[in-house]
C-alpha positions in Angstrom: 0.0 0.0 0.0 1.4 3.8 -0.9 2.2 6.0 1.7 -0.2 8.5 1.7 1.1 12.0 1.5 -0.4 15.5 2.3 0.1 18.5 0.7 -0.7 22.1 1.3 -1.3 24.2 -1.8 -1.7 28.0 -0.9 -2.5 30.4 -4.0 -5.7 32.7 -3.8 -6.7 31.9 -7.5 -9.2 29.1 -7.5 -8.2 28.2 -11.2 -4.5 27.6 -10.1 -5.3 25.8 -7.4 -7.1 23.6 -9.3 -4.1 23.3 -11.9 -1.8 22.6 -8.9 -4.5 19.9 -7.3 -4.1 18.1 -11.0 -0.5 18.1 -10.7 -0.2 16.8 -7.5 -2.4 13.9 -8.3 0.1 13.4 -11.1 3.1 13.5 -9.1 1.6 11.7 -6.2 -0.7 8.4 -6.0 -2.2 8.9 -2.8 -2.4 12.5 -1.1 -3.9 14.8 1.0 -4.8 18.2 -0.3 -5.0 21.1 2.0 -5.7 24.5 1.0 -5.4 27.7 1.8 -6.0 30.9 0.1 -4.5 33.5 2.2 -1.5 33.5 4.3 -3.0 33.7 7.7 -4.8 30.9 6.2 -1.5 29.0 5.4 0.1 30.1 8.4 -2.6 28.3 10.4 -3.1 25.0 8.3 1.0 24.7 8.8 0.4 24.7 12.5 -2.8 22.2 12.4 -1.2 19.8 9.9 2.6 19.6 11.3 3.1 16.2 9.9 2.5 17.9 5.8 4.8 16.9 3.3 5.1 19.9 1.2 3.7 23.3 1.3 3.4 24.6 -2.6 3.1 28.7 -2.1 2.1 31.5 -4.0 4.1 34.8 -3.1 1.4 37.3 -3.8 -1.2 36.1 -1.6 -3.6 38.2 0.6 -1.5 39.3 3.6 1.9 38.4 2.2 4.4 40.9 1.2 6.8 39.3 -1.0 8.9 37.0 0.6 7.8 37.3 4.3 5.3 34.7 4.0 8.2 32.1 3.3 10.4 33.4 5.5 7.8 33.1 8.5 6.8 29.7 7.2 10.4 28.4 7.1 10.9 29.6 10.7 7.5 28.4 12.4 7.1 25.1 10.4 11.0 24.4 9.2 10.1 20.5 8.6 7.9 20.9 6.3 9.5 21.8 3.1 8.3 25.1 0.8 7.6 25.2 -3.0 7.3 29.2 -4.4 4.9 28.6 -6.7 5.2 32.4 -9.1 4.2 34.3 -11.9 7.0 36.2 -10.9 10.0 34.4 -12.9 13.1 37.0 -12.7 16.1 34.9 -12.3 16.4 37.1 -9.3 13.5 36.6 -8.1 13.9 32.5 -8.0 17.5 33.0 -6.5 15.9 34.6 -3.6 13.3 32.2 -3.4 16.1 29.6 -2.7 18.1 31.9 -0.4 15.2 32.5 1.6 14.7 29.2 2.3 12.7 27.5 -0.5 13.3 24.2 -1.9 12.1 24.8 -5.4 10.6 27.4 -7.4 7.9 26.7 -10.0 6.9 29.5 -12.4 3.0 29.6 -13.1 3.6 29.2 -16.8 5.1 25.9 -16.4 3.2 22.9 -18.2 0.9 20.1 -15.6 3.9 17.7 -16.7 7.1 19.8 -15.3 5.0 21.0 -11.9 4.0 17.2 -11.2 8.2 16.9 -11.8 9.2 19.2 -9.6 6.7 18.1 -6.9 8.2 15.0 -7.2 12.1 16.3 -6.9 11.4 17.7 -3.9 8.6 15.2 -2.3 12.8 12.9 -2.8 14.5 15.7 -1.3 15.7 17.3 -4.4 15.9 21.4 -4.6 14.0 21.9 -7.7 14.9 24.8 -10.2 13.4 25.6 -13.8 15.9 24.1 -16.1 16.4 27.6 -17.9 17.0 29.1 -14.8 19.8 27.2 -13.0 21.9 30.0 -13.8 22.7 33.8 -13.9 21.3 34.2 -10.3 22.3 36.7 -8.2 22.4 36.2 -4.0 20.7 38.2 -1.5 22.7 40.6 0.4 24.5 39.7 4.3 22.2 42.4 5.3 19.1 40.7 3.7 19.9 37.2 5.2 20.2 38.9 8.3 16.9 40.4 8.3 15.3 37.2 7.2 16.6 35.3 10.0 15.3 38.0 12.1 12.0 37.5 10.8 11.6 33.8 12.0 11.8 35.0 15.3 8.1 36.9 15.1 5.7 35.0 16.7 2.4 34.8 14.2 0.5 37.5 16.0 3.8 40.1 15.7 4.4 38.7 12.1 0.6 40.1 11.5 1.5 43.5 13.3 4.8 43.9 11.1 2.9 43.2 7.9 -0.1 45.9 8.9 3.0 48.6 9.7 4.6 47.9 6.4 0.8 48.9 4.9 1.1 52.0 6.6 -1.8 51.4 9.6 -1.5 53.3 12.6 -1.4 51.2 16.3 -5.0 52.4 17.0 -5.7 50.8 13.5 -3.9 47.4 13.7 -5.3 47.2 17.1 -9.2 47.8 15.5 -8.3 45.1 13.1 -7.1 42.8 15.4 -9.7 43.1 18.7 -6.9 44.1 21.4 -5.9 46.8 22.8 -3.7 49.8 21.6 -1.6 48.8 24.4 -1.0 45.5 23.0 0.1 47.0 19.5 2.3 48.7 21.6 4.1 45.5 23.1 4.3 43.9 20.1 5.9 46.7 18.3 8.2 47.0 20.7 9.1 43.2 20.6 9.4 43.3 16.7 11.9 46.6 17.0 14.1 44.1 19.3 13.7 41.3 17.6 14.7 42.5 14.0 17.5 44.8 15.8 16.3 48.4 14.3 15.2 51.6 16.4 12.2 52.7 15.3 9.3 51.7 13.0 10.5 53.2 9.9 13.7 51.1 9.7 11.3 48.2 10.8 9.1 48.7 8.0 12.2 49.9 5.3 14.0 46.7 6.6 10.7 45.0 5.1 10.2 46.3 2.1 13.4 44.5 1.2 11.5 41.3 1.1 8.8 42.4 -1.4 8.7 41.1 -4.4 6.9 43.0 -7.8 3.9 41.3 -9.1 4.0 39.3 -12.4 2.2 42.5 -15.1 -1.3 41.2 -16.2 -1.9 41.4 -19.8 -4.9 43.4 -20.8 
């Protein structure tokens, strides 16, 4: 009997996640498919579903701001292993991914056939790369792995907070969104300022823009 897998795919396109749900049936004969369509919902299945085999992950999903969302995973759930699933496909872009922590990036505009492949690669414990782009990638910065690693130390709830700053909300704002106190902003901006090592929340929220990422330009 096969071992039977599961599998998280988090994009907030129903059509893709449909396309991915083919490939993984492809790749995989018996699987679980979780899914998750924004990244608080991700960040939540990742915690209810520990024993996952692979989370497949869309960077421009609701909440995420470029990279963050697979920096955060890789540091609250680092044994289950992360797929950037993009319609972003710079080479610098998929170089990142894998600094960051990914093990494979799969542009959107790859065929069923070469997704169900690379699920595969890395369901073995491959890193998994688009052929074309194996090269001509540049590395992050000292100062951006730095920050990164930072990052994993923000516990969900401060991860939130960061990401709400980096839109430009005010504490009174963040704290109406998320049914606390002001006060409790407050500590948690604090804690983030510590954690990441800046000194106020300006350098917190320039230190974060580093991690964004430019979405893919829709064709009219």
């Amino acid at each position: 009997m096969a071992l039977r897998q599961k599998i998280i795919i988090a994009d907030d396109h129903p059509l893709f996640r449909a396309a991915l749900q083919q490939a993984v049936h492809q790749a995989v004969s018996s699987v679980e498919i979780v899914e998750a369509d924004t990244l608080e919902g991700v960040q939540q299945v990742a915690q209810e579903h520990a024993d996952a085999d692979l989370i497949l992950l869309d960077l421009h999903m609701p909440g995420a701001h470029g990279f963050s969302g697979l920096v955060f995973l890789r540091g609250q759930s680092p044994g289950i292993p992360v797929v950037v699933v993009s319609g972003s496909e710079e080479p610098s872009v998929v170089r990142r991914a894998i600094d960051y922590g990914a093990s494979g990036f799969i542009p959107k505009s790859s065929s069923l056939e070469m997704i169900a492949e690379a699920i595969s690669e890395v369901l073995d414990g491959e890193i998994w790369l688009p052929p074309a782009m194996a090269d001509n990638m540049e590395a992050i910065s000292e100062e951006e792995a730095r920050f990164a690693e930072a990052l994993t130390s923000l516990t969900p709830q401060q991860f939130r907070v960061l990401s709400m700053l980096t839109e430009g909300l005010l504490n009174k704002q963040i704290a109406y969104e998320l049914n606390v106190s002001e006060a409790t902003i407050k500590a948690h901006v604090t804690a983030i300022l510590r954690k990441l090592n800046v000194h106020s929340r300006t350098q917190a929220v320039i230190a974060a823009q580093r991690l964004e990422v430019e979405p893919p330009k829709v064709e009219s």
